[in-house]
C-alpha positions as CSV (number, residue, x, y, z in Angstrom):
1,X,111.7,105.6,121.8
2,X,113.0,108.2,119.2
3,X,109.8,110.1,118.1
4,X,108.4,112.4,116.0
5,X,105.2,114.9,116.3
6,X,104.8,116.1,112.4
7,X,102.6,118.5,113.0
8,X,102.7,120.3,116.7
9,X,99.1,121.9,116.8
10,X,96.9,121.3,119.6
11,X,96.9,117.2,119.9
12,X,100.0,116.6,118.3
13,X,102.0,119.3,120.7
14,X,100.0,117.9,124.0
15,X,100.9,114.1,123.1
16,X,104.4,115.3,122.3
17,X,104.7,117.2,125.4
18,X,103.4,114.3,127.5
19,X,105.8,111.5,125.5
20,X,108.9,114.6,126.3
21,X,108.4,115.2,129.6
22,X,108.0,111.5,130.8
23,X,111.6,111.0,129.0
24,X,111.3,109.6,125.6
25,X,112.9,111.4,122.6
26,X,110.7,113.6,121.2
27,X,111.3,116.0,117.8
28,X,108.7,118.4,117.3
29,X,107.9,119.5,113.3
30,X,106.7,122.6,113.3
31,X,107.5,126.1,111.8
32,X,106.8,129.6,111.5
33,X,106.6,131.7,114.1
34,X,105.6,128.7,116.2
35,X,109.0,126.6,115.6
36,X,111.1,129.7,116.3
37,X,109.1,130.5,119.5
38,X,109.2,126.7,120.8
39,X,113.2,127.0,120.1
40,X,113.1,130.1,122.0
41,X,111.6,129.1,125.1
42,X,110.0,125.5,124.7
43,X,107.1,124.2,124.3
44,X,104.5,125.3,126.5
45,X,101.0,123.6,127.4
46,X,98.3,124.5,129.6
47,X,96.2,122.8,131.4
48,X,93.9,122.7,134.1
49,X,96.7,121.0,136.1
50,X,99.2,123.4,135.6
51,X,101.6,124.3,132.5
52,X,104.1,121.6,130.9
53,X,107.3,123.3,129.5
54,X,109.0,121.1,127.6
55,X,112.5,123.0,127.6
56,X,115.0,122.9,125.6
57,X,112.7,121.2,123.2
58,X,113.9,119.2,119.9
59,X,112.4,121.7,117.1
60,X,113.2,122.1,113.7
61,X,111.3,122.3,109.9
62,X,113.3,120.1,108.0
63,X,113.0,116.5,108.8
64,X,116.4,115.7,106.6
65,X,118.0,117.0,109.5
66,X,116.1,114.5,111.8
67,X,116.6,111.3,110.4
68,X,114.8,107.8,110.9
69,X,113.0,107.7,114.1
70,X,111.0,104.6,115.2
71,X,107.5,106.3,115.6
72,X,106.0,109.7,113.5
73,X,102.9,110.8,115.2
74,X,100.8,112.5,112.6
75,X,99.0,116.1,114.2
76,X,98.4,117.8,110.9
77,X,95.3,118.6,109.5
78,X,93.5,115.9,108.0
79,X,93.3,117.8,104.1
80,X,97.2,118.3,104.7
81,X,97.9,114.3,105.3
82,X,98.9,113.4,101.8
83,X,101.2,116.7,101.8
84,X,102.7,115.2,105.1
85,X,102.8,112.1,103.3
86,X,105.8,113.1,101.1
87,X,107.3,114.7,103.5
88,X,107.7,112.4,106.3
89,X,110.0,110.1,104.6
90,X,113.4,111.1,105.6
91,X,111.8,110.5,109.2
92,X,111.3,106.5,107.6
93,X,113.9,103.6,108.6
94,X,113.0,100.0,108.0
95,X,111.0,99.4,111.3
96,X,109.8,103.4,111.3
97,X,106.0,103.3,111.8
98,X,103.4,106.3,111.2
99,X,100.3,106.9,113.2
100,X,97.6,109.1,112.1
101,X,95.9,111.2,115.2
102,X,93.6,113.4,113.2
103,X,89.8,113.0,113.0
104,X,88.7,111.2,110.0
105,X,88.8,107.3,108.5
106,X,90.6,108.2,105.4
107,X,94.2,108.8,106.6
108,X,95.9,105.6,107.1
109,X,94.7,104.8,103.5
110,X,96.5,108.5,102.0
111,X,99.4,107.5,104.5
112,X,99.8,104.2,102.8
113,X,99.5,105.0,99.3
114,X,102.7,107.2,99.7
115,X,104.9,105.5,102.2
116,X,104.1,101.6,102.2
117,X,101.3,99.2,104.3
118,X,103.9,98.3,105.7
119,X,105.0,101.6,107.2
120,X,101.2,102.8,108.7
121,X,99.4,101.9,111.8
122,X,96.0,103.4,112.3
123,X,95.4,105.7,114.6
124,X,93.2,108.4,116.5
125,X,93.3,110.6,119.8
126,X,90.8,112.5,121.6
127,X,91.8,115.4,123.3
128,X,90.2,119.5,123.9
129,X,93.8,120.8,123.4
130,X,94.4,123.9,120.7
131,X,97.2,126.6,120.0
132,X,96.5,129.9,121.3
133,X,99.6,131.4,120.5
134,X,103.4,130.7,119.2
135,X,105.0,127.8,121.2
136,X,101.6,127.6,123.3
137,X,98.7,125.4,123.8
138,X,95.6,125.4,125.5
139,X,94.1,122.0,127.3
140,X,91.0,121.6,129.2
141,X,88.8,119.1,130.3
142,X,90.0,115.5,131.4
143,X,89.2,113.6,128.2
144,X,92.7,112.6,126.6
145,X,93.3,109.3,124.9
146,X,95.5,107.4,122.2
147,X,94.6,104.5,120.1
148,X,96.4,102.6,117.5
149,X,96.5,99.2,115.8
150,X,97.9,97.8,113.0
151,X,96.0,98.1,109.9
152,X,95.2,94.1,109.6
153,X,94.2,94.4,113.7
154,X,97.5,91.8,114.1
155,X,99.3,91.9,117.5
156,X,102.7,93.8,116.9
157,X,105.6,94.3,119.2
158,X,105.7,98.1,117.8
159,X,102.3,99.4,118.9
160,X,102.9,97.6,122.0
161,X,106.2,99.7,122.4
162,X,104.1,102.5,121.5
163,X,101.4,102.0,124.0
164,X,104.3,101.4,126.7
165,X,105.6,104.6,125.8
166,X,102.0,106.5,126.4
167,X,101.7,104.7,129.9
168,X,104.7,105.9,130.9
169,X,103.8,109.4,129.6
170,X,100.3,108.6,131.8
171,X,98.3,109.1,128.4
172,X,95.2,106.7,128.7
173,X,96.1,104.3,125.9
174,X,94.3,101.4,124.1
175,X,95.0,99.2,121.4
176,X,91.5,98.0,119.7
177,X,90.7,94.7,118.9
178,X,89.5,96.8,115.6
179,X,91.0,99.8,114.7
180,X,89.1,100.3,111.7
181,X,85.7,100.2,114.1
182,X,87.8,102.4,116.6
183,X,88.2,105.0,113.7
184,X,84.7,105.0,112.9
185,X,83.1,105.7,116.6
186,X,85.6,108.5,116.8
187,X,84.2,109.7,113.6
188,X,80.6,109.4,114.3
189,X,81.0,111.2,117.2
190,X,83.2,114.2,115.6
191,X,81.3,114.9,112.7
192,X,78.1,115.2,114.3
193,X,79.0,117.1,117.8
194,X,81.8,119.2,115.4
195,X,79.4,119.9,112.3
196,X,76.5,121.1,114.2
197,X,78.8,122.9,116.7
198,X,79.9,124.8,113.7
199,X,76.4,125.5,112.3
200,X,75.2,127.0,115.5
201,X,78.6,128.0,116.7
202,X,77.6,126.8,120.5
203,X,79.6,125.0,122.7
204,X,78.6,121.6,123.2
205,X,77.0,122.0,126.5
206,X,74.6,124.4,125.2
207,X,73.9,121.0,121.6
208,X,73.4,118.4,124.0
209,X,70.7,120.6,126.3
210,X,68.4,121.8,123.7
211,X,66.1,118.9,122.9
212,X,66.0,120.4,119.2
213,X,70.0,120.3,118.6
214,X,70.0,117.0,120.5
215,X,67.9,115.5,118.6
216,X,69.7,116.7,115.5
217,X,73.0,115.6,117.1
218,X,71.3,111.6,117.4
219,X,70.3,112.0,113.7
220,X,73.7,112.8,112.4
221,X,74.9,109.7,114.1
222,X,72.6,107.1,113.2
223,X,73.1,108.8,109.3
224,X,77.3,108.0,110.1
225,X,76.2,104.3,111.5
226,X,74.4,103.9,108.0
227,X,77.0,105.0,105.7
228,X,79.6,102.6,108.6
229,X,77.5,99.3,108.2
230,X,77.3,99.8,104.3
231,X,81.0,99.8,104.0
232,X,81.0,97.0,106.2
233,X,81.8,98.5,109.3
234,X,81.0,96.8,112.2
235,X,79.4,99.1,115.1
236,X,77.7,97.7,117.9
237,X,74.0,98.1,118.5
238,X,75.0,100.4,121.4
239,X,76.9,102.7,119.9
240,X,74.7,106.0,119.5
241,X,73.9,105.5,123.2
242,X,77.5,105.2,124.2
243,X,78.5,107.9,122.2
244,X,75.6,110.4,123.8
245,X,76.9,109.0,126.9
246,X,80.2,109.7,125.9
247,X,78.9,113.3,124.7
248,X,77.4,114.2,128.2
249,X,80.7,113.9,130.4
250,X,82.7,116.2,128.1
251,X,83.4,120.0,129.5
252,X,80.1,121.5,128.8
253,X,82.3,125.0,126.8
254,X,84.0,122.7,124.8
255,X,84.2,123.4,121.4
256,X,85.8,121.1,118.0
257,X,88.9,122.6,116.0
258,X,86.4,122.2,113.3
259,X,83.7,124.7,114.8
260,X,87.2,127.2,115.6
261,X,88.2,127.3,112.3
262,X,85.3,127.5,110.8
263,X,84.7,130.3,113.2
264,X,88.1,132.1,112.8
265,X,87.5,132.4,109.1
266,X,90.1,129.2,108.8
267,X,90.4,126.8,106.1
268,X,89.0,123.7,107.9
269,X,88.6,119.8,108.1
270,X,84.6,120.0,106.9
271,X,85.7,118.1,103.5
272,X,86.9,115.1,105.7
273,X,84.0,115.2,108.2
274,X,81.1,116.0,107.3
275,X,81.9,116.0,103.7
276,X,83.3,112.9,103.6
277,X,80.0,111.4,105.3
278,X,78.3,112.7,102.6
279,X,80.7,111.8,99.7
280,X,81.1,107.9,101.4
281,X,77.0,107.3,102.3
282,X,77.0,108.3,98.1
283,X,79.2,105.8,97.0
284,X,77.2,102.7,99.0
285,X,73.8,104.2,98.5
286,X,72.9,105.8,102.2
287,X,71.1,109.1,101.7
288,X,73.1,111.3,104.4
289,X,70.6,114.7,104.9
290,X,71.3,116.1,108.0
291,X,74.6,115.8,107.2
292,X,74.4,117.1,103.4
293,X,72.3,120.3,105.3
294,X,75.2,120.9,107.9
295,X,78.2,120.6,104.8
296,X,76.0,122.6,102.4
297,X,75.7,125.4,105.1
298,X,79.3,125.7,105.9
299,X,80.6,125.3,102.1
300,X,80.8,129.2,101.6
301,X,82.7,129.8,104.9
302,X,85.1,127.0,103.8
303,X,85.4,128.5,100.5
304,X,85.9,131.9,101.6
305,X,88.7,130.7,103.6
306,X,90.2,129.1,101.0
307,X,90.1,131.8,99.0
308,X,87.7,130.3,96.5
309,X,85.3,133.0,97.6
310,X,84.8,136.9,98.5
311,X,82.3,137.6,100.6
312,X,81.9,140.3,103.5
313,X,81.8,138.8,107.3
């Protein structure tokens, strides 16, 4: 398959390296410093495994110069998806499909607004993976996975292609009977791991251990599973549980890009996390707290970041 990573940060550069190196045609969007160094000497990722050089690696900035591809993978930022939007479609033929990988539940409907329903698949990843350099990427633990589905949940000879593609790359790949409920347990889990993570700026082994951030942790999910049923969302009865499960095998110093941003003084994804819990528990009625306490506390770091505010470190 011809495809393309818009956006090669830390999951969209450690899928696309995976999907290179296992032979399918990859072209990595990236630029700066970054694109020249990956043009330079490839695409490097490390991982407890050992590094993957993806060399000479398909690079560039302009995606006129690419063409129509059959699969964009989406590794921006979530608050720079509708720029993407735009600026993905010289990558679109006919049977071109788009995937969203970042963390949210709002992207495959700002992906559709611009470039068609019939263009978007939905989409998520999980993955500890993050850019520590030009043309180099950090990845640790063993937690790395793909979903995608068509929007209606339909059957579809392109995300089977595209799940062929990730088992071939040995990516652990799934296509949900719902991807709209896959979305949402990736998101219940993110916001409330990542926005606390952020608050206390510890790594997740140290949340999950203290019965105090623990218990904070199980709050902010059963406040996402409101705000989820009330827009008709339907997450199992076991979900908290699975997801504290899920929360207990991951590598106790991991940390979410959200709580690194935030940290490096970064603009970050709180609008579409934590704020977005907020902002979507508002408009059905679910009063969101713990939440509304973690997005409240981080809004002048954001701000300062974006340069909406001046404020000493």
């Amino acid at each position: 398959m011809r495809i393309a990573i818009f956006g090669t940060g830390g999951a969209g550069g450690y899928f696309g390296a995976q999907l290179a190196r296992a032979g399918e045609e990859v072209i990595f969007i990236a630029r700066g410093e970054h694109l020249q160094a990956i043009r330079r000497q490839g695409l490097r990722v490390d991982t407890p495994k050992g590094e993957i050089v993806i060399q000479p690696a398909h690079a560039t900035d302009d995606p006129a110069q690419v063409g129509a591809v059959d699969v964009v993978l989406v590794g921006v930022k979530a608050w720079q998806v509708l720029e993407a939007a735009h600026a993905i479609r010289p990558l679109l033929g006919p049977n071109t499909c788009v995937a969203p990988l970042q963390n949210g539940v709002e992207a495959p409907s700002q992906l559709t607004a611009v470039l068609g329903a019939e263009h978007v698949l939905g989409g998520l990843c999980g993955t500890f993976s993050w850019l520590t350099g030009p043309g180099q990427i950090r990845s640790i633990g063993e937690v790395h996975f793909v979903k995608v589905g068509e929007l209606d949940n339909r059957a579809s000879e392109r995300t089977e292609r595209l799940r062929q593609a990730f088992d071939r790359a040995g990516v652990t790949v799934e296509i949900p009977a719902d991807i709209h409920q896959a979305l949402w347990e990736k998101f219940l889990l993110v916001v409330s791991c990542g926005g606390l993570g952020a608050v206390t700026r510890a790594p997740i082994g140290v949340i999950r251990t203290v019965p105090e951030t623990r218990r904070m942790v199980e709050g902010c999910m059963h406040e996402t599973l409101a705000v989820a049923r009330a827009r008709h969302v339907p997450l199992g009865e076991t979900i908290i549980a699975e997801t504290l499960s899920f929360v207990d095998a991951i590598a106790p110093g991991a940390i979410s890009s959200l709580q690194r941003d935030i940290a490096e003084g970064k603009p970050s994804e709180l609008e579409t996390w934590n704020g977005a819990v907020v902002r979507l528990g508002r408009e059905v009625g679910v009063a969101t707290p713990l939440h509304e306490f973690i997005y409240y506390s981080l809004l002048p770091l954001e701000w300062r970041a974006r340069g909406r505010l001046q404020f000493p470190t």
